[in-house]
N, C-alpha and C positions, 0 to 999 in steps of 0.2 A: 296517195303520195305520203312518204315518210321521210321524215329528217330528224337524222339523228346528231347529238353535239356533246363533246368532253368540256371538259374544263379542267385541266392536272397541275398542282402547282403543289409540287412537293417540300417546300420552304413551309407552304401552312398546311400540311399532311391534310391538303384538296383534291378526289379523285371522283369529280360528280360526271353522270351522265345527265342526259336532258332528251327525252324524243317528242316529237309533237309530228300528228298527223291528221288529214282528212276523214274521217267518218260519214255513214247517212245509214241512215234505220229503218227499218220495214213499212215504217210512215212516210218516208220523205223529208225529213227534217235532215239538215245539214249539221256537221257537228266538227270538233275539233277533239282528238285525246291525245291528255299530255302524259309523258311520264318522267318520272323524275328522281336522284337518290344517288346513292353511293354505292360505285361501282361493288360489286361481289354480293348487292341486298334487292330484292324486290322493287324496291324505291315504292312511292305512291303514285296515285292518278287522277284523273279525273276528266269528265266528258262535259264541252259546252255547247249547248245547241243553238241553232242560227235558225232565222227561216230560209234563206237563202244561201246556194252555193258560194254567192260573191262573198257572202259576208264573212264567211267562213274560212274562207280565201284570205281575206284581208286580214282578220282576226289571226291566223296562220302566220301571214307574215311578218305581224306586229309583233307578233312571240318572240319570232326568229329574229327580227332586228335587238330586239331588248335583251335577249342572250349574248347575241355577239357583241353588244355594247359592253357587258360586265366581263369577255371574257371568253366566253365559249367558241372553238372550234367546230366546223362542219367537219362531220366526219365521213368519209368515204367510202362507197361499197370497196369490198377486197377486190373486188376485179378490177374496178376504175383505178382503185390504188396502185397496181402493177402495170398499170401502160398496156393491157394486153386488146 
């Protein structure tokens, strides 16, 4: 599972991306990678490990809540976008 989130706000020349998703590794370990930056750059990342699927889960969507609190939009596959 991926979710991805803008944040555009052209008044303070703001044009960030934000993705955060589920991972798990050849061990088992549950994980969380974010990614993060200004649209048109690589932006940065970074992977957090969990032992558990839940946690990783929760962790997920603590992210997600804290984004859309300052701001950011969910943003929508192109298909779901077009009603199709």
């Amino acid at each position: 599972m991926q979710i991805d989130m803008r944040r555009i706000d052209p008044s303070l020349n703001m044009n960030r991306f934000y993705s955060v998703g589920l991972t798990k590794d050849l061990f088992g370990q549950h994980g969380v990678h974010r990614q993060w930056g200004r649209f048109g750059t690589w932006g940065r990342h970074c992977h957090d490990w969990y032992r558990t699927q839940t946690e990783a889960e929760t962790a997920l969507s603590d992210l997600v809540k804290q984004k859309l609190a300052r701001g950011y939009l969910i943003k929508l596959p192109a298909s779901e976008g077009q009603g199709l």
